[in-house]
DRENBA-622934 format. One record per residue (C-alpha): y, z, x. Coordinates in steps of 0.001 Angstrom, whole numbers. Last residue first. Layout:
<pts>
<pt north="Y" up="Z" east="X"/>
...
</pts>
This chain:
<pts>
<pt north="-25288" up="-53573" east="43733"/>
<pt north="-24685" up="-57118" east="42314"/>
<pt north="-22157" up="-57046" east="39717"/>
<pt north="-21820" up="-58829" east="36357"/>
<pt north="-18874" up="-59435" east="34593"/>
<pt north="-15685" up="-57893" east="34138"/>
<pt north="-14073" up="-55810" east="36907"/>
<pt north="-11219" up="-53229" east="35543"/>
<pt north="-7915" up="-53018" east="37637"/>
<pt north="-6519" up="-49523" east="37770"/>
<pt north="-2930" up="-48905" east="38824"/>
<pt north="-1934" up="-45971" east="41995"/>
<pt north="-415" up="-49030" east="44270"/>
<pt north="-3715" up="-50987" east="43687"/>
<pt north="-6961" up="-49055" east="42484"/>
<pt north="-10688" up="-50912" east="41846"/>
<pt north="-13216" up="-50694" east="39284"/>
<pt north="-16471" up="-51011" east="38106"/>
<pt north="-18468" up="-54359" east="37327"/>
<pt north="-18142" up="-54111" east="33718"/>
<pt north="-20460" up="-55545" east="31435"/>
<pt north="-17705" up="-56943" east="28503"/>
<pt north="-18883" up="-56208" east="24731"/>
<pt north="-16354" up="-53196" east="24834"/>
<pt north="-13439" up="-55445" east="25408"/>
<pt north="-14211" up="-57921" east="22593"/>
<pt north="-14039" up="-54783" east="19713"/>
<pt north="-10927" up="-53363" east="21626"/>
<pt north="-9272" up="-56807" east="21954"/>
<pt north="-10267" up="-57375" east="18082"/>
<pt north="-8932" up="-54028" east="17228"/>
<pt north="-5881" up="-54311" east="18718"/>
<pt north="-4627" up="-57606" east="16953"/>
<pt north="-6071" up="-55843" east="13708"/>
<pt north="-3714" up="-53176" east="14352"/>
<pt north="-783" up="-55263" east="15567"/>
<pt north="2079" up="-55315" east="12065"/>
<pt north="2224" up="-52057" east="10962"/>
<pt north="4915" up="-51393" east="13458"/>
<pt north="5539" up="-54435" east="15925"/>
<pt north="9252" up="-54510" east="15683"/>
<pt north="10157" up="-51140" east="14939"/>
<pt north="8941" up="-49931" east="18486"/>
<pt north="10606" up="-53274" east="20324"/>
<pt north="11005" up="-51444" east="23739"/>
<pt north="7853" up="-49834" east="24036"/>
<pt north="6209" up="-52341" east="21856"/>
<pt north="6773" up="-54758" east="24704"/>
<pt north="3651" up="-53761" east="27089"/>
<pt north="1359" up="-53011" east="24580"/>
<pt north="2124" up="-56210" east="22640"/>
<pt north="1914" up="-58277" east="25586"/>
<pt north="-1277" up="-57233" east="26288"/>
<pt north="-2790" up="-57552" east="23043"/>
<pt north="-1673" up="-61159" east="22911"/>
<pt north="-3238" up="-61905" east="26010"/>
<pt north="-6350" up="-60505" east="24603"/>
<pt north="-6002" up="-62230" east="21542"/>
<pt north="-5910" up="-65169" east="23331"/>
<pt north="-9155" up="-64819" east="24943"/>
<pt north="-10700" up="-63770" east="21699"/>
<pt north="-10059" up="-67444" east="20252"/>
<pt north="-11164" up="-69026" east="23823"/>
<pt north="-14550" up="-66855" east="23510"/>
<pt north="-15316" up="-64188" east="25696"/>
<pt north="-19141" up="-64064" east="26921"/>
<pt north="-18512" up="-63039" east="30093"/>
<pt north="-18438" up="-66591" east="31677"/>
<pt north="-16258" up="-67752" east="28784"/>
<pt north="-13423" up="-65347" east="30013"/>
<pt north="-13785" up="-67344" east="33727"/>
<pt north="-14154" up="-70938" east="31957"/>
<pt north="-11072" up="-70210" east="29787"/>
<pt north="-8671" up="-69273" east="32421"/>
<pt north="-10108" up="-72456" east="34311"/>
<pt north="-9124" up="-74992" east="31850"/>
<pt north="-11593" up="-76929" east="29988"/>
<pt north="-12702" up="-75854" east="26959"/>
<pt north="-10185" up="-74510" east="24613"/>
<pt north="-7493" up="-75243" east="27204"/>
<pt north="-5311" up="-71980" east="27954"/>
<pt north="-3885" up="-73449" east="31832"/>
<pt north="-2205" up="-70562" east="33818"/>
<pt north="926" up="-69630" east="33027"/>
<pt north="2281" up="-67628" east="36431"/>
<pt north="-243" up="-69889" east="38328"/>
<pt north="96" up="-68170" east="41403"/>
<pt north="-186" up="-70504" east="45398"/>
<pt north="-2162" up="-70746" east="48008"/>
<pt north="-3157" up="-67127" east="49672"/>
<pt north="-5958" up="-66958" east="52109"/>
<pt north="-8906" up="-65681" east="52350"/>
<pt north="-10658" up="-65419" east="56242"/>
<pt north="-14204" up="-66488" east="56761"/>
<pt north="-12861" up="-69024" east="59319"/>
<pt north="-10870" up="-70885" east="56655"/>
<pt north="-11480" up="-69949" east="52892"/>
<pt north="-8633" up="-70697" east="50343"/>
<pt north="-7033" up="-68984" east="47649"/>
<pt north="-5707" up="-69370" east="43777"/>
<pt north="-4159" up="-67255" east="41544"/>
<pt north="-4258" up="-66824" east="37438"/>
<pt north="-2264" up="-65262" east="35797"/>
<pt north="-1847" up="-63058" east="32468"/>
<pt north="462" up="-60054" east="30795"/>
<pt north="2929" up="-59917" east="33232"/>
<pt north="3731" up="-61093" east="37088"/>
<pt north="5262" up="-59060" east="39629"/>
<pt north="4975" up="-61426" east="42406"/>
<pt north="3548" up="-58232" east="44623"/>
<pt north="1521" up="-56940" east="41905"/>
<pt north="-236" up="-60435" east="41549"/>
<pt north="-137" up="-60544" east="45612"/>
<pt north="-2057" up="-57485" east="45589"/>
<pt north="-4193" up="-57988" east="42686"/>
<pt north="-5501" up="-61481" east="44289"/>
<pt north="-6026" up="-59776" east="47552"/>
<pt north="-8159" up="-56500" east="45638"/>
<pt north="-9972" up="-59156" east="43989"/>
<pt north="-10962" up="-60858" east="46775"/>
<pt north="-12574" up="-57889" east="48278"/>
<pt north="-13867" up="-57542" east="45551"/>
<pt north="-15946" up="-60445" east="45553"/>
<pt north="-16794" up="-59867" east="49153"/>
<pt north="-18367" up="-56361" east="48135"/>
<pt north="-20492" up="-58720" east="45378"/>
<pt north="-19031" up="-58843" east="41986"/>
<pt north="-20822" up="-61934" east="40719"/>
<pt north="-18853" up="-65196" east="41092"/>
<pt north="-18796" up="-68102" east="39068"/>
<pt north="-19617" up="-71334" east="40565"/>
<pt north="-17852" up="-74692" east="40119"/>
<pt north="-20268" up="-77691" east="40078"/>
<pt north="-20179" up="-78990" east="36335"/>
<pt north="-17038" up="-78441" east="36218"/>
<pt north="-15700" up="-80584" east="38744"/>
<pt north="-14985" up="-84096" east="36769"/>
<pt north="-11526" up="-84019" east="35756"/>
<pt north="-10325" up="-81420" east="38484"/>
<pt north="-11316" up="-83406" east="41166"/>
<pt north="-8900" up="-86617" east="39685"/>
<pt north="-5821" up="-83791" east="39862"/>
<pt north="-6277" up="-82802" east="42731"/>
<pt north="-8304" up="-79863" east="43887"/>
<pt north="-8436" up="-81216" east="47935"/>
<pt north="-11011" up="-82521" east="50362"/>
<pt north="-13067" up="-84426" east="48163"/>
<pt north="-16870" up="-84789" east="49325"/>
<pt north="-17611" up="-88210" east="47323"/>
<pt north="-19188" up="-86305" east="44471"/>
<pt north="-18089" up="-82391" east="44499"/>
<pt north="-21018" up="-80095" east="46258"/>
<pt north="-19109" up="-79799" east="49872"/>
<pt north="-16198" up="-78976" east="48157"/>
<pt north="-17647" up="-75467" east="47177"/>
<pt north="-14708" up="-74788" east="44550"/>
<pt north="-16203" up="-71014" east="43649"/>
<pt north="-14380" up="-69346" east="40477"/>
<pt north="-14422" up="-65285" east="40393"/>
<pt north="-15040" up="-63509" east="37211"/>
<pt north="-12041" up="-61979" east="35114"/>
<pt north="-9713" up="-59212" east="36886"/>
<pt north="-8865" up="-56877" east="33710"/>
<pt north="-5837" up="-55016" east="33505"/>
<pt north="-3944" up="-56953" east="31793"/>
<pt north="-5581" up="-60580" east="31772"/>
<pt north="-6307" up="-61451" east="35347"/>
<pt north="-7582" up="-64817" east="37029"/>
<pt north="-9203" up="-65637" east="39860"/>
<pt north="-9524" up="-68936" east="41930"/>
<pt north="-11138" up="-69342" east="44950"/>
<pt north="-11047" up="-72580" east="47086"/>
<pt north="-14062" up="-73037" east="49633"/>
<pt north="-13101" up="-73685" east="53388"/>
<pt north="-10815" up="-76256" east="55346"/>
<pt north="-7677" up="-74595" east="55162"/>
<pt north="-4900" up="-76827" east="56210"/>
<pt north="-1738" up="-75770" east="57939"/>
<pt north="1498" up="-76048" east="55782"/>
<pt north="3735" up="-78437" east="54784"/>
<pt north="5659" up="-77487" east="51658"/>
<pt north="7572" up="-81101" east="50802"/>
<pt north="11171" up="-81148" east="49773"/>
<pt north="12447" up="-82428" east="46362"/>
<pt north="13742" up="-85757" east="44464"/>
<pt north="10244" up="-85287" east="42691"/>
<pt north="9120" up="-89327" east="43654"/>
<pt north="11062" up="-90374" east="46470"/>
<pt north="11008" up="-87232" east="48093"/>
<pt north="7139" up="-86352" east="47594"/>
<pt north="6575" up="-89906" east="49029"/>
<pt north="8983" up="-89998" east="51794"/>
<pt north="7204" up="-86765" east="53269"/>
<pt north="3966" up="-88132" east="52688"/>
<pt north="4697" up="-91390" east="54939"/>
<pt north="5991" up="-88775" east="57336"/>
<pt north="3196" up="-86768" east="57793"/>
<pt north="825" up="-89305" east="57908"/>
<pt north="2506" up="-91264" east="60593"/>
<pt north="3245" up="-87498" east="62817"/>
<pt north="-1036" up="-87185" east="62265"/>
<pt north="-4023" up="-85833" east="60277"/>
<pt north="-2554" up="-85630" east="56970"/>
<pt north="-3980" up="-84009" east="53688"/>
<pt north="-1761" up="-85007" east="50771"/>
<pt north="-3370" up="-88173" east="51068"/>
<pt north="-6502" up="-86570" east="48888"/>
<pt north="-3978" up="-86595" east="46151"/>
<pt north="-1787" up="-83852" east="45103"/>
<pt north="2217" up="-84739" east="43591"/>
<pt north="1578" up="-82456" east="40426"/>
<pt north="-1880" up="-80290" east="41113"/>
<pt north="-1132" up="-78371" east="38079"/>
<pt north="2741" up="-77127" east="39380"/>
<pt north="5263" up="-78127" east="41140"/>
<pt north="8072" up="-77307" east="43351"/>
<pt north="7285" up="-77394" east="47091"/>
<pt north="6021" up="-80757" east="46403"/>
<pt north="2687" up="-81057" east="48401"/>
<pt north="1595" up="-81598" east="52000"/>
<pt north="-1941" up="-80156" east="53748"/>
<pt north="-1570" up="-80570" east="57898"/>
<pt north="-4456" up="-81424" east="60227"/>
<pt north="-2998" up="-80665" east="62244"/>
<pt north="-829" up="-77736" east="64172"/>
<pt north="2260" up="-76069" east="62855"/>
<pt north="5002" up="-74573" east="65105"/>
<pt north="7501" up="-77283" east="64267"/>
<pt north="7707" up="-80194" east="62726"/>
<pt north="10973" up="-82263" east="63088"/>
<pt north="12519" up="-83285" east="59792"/>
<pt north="13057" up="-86864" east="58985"/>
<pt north="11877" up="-87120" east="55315"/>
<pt north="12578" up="-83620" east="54292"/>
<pt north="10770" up="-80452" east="54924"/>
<pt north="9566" up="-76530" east="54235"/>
<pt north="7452" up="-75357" east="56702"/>
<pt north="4386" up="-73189" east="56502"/>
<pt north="1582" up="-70961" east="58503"/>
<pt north="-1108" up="-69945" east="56045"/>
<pt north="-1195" up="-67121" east="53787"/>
<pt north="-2119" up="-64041" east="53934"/>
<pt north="-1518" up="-60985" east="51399"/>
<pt north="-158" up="-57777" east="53618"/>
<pt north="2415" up="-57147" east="51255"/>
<pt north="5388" up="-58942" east="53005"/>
<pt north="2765" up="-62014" east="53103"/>
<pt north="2948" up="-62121" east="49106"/>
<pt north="6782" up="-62214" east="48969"/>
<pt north="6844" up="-64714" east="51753"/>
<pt north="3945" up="-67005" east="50383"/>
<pt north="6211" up="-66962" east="46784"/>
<pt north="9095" up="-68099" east="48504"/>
<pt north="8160" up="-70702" east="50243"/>
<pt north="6569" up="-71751" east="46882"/>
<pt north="9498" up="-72034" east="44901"/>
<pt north="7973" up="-71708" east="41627"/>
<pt north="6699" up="-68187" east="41297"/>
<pt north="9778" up="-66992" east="42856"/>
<pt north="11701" up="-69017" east="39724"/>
<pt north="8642" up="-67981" east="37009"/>
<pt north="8677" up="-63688" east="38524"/>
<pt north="12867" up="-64190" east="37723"/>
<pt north="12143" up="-65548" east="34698"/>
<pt north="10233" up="-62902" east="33652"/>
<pt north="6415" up="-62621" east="33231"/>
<pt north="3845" up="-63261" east="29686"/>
<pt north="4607" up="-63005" east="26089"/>
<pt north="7723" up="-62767" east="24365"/>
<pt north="10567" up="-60330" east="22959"/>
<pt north="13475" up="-61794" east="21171"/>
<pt north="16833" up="-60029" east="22486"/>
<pt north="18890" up="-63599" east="22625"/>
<pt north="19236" up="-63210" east="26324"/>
<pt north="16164" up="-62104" east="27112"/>
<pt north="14100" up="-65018" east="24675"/>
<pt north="17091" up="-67524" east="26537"/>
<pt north="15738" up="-66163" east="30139"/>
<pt north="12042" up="-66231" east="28784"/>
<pt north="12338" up="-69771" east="27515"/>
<pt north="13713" up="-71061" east="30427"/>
<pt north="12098" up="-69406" east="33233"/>
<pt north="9786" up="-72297" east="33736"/>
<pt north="11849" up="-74957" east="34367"/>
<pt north="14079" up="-73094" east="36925"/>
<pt north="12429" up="-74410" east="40371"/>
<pt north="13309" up="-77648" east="38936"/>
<pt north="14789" up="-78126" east="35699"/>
<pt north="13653" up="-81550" east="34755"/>
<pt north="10013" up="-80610" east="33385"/>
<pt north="9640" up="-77303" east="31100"/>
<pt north="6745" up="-75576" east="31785"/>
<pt north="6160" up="-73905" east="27994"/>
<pt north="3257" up="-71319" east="27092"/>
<pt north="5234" up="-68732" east="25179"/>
<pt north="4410" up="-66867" east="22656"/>
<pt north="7586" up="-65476" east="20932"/>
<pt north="7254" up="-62387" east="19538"/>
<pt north="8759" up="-60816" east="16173"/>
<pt north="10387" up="-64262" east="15009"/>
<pt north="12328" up="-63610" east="12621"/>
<pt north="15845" up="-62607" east="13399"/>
<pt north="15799" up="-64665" east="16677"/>
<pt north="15271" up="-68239" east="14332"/>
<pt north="18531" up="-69920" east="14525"/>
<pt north="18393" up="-68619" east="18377"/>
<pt north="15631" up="-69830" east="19321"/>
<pt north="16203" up="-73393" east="18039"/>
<pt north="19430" up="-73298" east="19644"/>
<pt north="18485" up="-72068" east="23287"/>
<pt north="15284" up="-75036" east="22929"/>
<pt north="17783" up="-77788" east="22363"/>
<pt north="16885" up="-79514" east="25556"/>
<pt north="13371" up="-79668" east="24778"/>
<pt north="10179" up="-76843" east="24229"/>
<pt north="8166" up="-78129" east="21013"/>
<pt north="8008" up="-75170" east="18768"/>
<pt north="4519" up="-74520" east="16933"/>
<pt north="5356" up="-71721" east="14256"/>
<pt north="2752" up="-69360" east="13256"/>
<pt north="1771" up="-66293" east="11237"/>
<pt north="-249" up="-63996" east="12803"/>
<pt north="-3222" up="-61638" east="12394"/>
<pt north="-5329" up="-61939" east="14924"/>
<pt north="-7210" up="-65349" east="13158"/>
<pt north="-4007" up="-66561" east="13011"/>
<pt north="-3073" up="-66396" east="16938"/>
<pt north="-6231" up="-67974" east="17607"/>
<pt north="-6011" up="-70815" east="14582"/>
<pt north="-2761" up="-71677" east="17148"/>
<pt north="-4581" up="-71445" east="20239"/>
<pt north="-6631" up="-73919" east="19068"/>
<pt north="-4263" up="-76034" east="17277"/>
<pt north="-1999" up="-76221" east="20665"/>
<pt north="-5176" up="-76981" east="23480"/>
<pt north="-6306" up="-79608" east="21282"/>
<pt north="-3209" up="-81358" east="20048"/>
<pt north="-2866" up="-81311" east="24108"/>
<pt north="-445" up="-79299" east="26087"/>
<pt north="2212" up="-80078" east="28802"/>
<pt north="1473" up="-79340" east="32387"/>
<pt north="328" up="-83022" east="33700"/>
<pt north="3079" up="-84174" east="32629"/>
<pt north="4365" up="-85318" east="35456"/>
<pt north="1493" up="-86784" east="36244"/>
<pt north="2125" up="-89897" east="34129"/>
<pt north="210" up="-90051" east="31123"/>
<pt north="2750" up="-88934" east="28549"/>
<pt north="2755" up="-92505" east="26465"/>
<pt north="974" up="-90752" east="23702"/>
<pt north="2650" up="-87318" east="22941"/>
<pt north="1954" up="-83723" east="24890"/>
<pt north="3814" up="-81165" east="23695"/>
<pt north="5233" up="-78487" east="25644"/>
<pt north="4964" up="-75149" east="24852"/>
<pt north="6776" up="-72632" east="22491"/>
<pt north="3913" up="-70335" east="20330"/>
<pt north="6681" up="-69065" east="17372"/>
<pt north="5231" up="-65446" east="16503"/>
<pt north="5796" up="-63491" east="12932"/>
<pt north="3651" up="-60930" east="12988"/>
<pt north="1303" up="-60043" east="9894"/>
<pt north="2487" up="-57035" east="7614"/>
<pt north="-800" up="-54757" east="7057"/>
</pts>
């Protein structure tokens, strides 16, 4: 068997990166162990470090690389940082893992993404988009305030939750004056935040934030919360409410039209989900991100986790890349078939006609 050629494109983290801002990009941990991953399925790999010059190191390489993985945010480009690398991998006709740029820039503008959810029957809490000196309007308080543009908890503290027209604005100037952007104010949800993930077909187990349990009672999943929480997250057995969130989470997956892997999150208020926000490439830490945690639950290591992602992608593009991918994915399909089948499944459930397999335990 030939083994695929695949450049992984992220982000890399160097000392001096401790400002929030790069909060996205990914440790020597995160990139050598999802590089041994994506050799141990049968790859070989080239780490590219996503900068300016990413169109012409893509394109010096487009006649060998079979796939590009690609786990990059980007940082200067706005709402367009994270289409980059798949509108330069569509351009230069190099296939590569996970949604298209236009899922990353609907993804990204969070207005946007709430409205394309709600249109499918997904809520979400009452917004406005605005700028130092904007009037509010229709929205009661306590009000929750973050970049519309950002990702990871980027410009979240617990002051992002404001009680009053002082509060408000002092957050307003702060979002502007630091990400040059307007703020997403929309009413608070008070309850538990959900987040669940898909790879494929496969909804992975539901993750509880009670904030109740968190030392000092936080509020908000900022960035500090996330650093010390998982010791108190719960995961979810598959419960009739736990599908129930599934089936929202599916919906506004579908409705985004995201690929391959994402992971959403939701809020609780008066025993009513709501929709927050996609994470169109969710965090693939060997240990700590949230992806991980949910495949872990099941008994799906980070190494098989990736291969899973990788599978999907390869289903999905081998359609168009036929000659591509010959002879070179069989062991990559046999280790997702060989996790797959050492999964409990929970049953299923249908969305628009596709079938969504529940993994982990269930309680009926």
């Amino acid at each position: 068997m030939q083994r695929l050629n695949i450049a992984y494109t992220c982000n890399i983290r160097k000392p001096g990166m401790e400002d929030e801002r790069y909060g996205e990009f990914e440790s020597p941990d995160t990139i050598a162990a999802v590089t041994t991953a994506l050799e141990h399925a049968g790859a070989n790999v080239e780490v590219i470090d996503v900068g300016a010059d990413i169109y012409h190191q893509l394109e010096k390489r487009k006649d060998k690389i079979d796939l590009v993985f690609n786990n990059a945010e980007g940082l200067d480009e706005k709402e367009l940082r994270e289409a980059i690398v798949p509108f330069f991998c569509e351009h230069l006709g190099i296939p590569y893992t996970g949604s298209s740029p236009k899922t990353f820039i609907n993804k990204m503008d969070k207005a946007t993404a709430k409205r394309i959810v709600a249109y499918e029957g997904v809520p979400t809490a009452k917004f406005q988009l605005m700028m130092p000196g904007d009037q509010l309007k229709n929205l009661s308080f306590p009000l929750m305030v973050k970049p519309y543009s950002e990702g990871t908890s980027i410009g979240i503290s617990q002051k992002s939750k404001v009680h009053n027209e002082a509060e408000l604005n002092e957050a307003l100037t702060a979002i502007y004056t630091q990400f040059d952007q307007a703020a997403l104010v929309e009413e608070f949800l008070p309850g538990n935040e959900y987040t669940i993930g898909l790879i494929g077909d496969y909804v992975l187990p539901i993750l509880e934030i009670n904030f109740a349990k968190l030392p000092g009672h936080p509020q908000l999943r900022d960035p500090h919360v996330k650093d010390m929480e998982n010791p108190y997250i719960t995961h979810l057995n598959w419960t009739d409410q736990a599908k129930s969130f599934a089936k929202m989470a599916v919906a506004a997956h579908e409705a985004l039209e995201v690929r391959d892997y994402n992971r959403m999150d939701f809020r609780m208020r008066g025993g009513k989900l709501y929709f927050l926000e996609a994470n169109v490439i969710p965090g693939i830490h060997p240990t700590e991100a949230d992806l991980t945690s949910m495949c872990r639950h099941v008994g799906i290591a980070h190494q098989c986790m990736v291969a899973l992602i990788l599978d999907r992608a390869v289903k999905r593009l081998a359609v168009r890349y036929p000659e591509r991918f010959r002879g070179k994915v069989e062991l990559i399909e046999e280790l997702a078939i060989s996790v797959i089948n050492k999964v409990p499944k929970a049953g299923f459930l249908t969305h628009h006609g596709r079938m969504y397999s529940l993994l982990g335990k269930s309680t009926q």
